[in-house]
C-alpha positions in Angstrom: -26.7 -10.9 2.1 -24.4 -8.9 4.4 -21.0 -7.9 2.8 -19.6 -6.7 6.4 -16.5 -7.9 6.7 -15.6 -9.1 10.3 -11.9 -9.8 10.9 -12.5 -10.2 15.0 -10.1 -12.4 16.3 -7.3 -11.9 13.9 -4.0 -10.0 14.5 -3.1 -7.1 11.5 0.6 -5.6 11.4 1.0 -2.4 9.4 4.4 -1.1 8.5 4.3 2.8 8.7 0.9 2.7 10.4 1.5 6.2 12.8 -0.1 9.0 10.3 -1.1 8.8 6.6 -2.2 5.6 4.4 -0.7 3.5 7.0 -2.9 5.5 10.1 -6.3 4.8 7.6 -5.5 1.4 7.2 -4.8 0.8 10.7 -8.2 2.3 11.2 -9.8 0.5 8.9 -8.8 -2.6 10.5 -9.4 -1.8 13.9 -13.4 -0.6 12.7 -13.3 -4.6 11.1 -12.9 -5.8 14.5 -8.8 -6.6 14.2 -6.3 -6.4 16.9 -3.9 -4.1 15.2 0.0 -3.6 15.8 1.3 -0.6 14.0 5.7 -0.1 14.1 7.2 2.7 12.8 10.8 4.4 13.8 8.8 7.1 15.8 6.0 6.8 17.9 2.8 8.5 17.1 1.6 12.2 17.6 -1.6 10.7 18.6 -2.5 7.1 19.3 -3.9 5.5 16.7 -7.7 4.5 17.1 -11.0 3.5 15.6 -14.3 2.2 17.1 -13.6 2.6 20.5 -10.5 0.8 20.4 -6.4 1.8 19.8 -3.8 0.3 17.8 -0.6 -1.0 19.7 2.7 0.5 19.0 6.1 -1.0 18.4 9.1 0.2 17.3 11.0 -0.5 14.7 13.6 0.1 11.6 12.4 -1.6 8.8 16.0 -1.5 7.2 17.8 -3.3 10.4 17.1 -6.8 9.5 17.7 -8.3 13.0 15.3 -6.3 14.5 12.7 -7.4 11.6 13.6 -10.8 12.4 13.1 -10.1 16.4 10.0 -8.0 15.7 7.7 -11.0 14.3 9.7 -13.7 16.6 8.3 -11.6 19.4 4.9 -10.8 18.1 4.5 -14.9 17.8 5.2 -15.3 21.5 3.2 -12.4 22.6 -0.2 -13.0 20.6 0.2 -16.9 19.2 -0.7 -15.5 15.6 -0.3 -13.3 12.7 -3.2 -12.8 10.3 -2.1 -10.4 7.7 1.2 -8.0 7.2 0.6 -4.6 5.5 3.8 -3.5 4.1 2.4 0.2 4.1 5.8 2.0 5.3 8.3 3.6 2.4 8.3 6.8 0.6 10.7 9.0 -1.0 12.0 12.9 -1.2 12.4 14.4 -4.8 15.4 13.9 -6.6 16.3 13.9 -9.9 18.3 11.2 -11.1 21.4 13.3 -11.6 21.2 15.7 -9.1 22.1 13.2 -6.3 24.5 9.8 -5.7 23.8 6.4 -6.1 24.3 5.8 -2.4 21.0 8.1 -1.9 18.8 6.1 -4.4 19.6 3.0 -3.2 18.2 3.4 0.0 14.9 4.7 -1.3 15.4 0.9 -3.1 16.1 -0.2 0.5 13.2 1.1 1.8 10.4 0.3 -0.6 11.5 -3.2 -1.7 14.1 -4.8 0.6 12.5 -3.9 3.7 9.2 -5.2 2.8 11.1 -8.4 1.4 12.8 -8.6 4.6 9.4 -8.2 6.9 7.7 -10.7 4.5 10.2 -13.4 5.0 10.2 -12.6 8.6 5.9 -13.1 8.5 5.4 -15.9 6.5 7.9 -18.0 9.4 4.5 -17.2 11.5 2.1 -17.4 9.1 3.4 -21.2 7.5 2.3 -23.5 10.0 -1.0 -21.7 10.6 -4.0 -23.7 9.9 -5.7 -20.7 8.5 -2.0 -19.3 6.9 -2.0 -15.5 6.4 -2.1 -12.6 3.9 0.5 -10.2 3.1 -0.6 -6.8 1.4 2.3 -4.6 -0.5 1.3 -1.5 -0.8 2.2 -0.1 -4.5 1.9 3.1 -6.6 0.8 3.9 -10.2 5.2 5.6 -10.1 5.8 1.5 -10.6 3.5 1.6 -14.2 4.8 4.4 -15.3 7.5 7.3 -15.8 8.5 9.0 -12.6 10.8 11.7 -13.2 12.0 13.0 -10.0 11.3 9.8 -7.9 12.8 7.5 -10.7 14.8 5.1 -7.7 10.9 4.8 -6.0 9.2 3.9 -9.1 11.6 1.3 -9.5 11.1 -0.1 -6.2 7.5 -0.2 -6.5 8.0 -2.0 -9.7 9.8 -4.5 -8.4 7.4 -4.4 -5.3 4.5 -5.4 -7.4 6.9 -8.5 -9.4 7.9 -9.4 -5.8 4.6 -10.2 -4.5 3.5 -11.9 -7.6 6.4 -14.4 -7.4 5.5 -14.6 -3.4 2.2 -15.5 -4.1 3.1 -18.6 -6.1 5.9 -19.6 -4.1 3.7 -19.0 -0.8 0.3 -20.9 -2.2 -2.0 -22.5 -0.7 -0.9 -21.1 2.6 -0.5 -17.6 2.4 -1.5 -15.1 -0.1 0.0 -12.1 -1.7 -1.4 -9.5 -3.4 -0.5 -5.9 -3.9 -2.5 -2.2 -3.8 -1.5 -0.1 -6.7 -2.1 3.4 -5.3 -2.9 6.6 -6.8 -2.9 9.4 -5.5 -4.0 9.8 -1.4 -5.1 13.1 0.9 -2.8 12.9 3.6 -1.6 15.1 6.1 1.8 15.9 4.1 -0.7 16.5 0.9 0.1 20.4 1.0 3.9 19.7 0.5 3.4 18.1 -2.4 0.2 19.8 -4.2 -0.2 23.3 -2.2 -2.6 24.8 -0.9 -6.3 23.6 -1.6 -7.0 25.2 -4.9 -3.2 23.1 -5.8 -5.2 19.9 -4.4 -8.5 20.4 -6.0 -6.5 21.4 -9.0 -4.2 18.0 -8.9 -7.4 15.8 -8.1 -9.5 17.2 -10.9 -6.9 15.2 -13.5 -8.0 12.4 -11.7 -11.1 10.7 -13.4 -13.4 10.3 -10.6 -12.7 14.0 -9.5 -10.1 13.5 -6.3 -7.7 12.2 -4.5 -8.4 9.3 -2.6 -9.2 9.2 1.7 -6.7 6.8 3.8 -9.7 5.4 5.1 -10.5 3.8 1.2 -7.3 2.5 1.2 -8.1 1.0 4.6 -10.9 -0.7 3.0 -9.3 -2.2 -0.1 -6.9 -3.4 2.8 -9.4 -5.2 4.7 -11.2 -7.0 1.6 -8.3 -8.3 0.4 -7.4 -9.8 4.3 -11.0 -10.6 4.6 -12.6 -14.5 3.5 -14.4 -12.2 1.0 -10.6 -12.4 -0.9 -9.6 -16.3 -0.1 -9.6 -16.9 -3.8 -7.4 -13.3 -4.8 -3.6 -14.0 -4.8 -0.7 -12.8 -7.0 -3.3 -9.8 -8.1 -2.6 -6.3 -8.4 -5.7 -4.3 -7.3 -5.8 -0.5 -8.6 -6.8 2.3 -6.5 -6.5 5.3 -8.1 -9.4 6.7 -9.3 -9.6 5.4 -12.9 -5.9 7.1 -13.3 -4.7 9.8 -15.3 -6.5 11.2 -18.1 -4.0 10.7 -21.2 -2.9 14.1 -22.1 -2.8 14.1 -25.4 -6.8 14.6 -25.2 -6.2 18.1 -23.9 -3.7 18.6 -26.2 -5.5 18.0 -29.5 -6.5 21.0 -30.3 -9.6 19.8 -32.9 -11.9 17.3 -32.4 -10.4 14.4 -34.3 -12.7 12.6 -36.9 -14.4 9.7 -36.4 -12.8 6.3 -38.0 -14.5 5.6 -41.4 -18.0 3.8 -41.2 -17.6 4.0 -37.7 -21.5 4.6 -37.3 -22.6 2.3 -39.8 -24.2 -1.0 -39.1 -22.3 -3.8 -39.6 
């Protein structure tokens, strides 16, 4: 049995899709057969293609809610459809809780929950009175399950991101699904900024278990499987990404071997 996944015929937004995660995931759906529409504020450096074939561009600021609203309205008339929304776009510089206002933080909340609230609300209007419905992917991070010092106010969003789409997917059954990518770590194009050069990278990716960071274009993949028929039965689910995690450091802080639990190779 073939586990190709064909999504011909269907119509894929991704928030953020110019460069990055979003630019693989575009690409991912695009090699799946997909008509793709990728927004952003800017244009891309390079149109955005796979398989012969080029993602359309539209413009626009997640945070203005009218032109959210406008956005999907317009993409209704124009194609007839929506399939599946990736919220993809977000992000966040590094600031330490008390080295910056609350005014700064809470767009980084803006960003990476309310925006992809506000384009969700906006999709599902499409999506409701489908025959088929839709899907609607948020795109998480591990920073939402656990500490993240120095990106605190985008760990929380992601959090909520993840609670969000749970309570979507109930409220939203049978007709559309929700389900949410909890990322790890990704090679991107801004990877140097954050990790160096690429003894920092291979450094950074050998805490991960299987050895790397992961490729947009994996990302891309989970993306499409969860859009995909392959995934009809998958909502409210949080699907994780990132390589089997972080190693728990306390294993390379011991400093013996620590004994084995009494009787522990007995048989019982």
């Amino acid at each position: 049995m073939s586990l190709a996944l064909d999504l011909s015929g269907r119509l894929a937004v991704v928030t953020g899709g110019t460069r990055g995660v979003g630019a693989g995931i575009a690409r991912a759906f695009l090699q799946a057969g997909a008509e793709v529409v990728v927004c952003a504020r800017r244009p891309p450096d390079t149109p955005v293609e796979a398989a012969g074939r080029r993602a359309h561009f539209r413009p626009l600021d997640l945070r203005d809610a009218d032109a959210v609203r406008a956005f999907f309205a317009r993409l209704a008339a124009d194609h007839g459809r929506l399939d599946c929304l990736v919220n993809n776009a977000g992000g966040t510089p590094y600031r330490l809780l008390g080295q910056t206002d609350t005014e700064r933080h809470a767009r980084v909340v803006e960003l990476n929950l309310l925006a992809p609230l506000t384009a969700s609300l906006a999709a599902y209007e499409v999506m409701r009175d489908r025959p088929a419905g839709g899907s609607v992917i948020m795109i998480g991070s591990v920073s939402g399950t656990r500490p993240s010092p120095g990106t605190a106010a985008y760990g929380a969003a992601k959090a909520g991101l993840d609670h969000l789409a749970r309570s979507m997917a109930v409220e939203w059954a049978p007709r559309v699904r929700v389900n949410t990518l909890v990322l790890g770590m990704v090679r991107t194009e801004l990877t140097a900024l954050h990790y160096g050069d690429e003894a920092g990278v291979a450094a950074v990716g050998a805490t991960v278990p299987l050895g790397r960071l992961a490729e947009p274009a994996e990302i891309g993949d989970a993306c499409v499987f969860l859009a995909s028929d392959r995934a009809a039965y998958l909502t409210g689910a949080s699907l994780l990404v990132h390589g089997g995690g972080e190693r728990p450091a306390f294993l390379d802080a011991a400093t013996v071997n620590q004994p084995a639990p009494p009787d522990a190779t007995k048989d019982t």
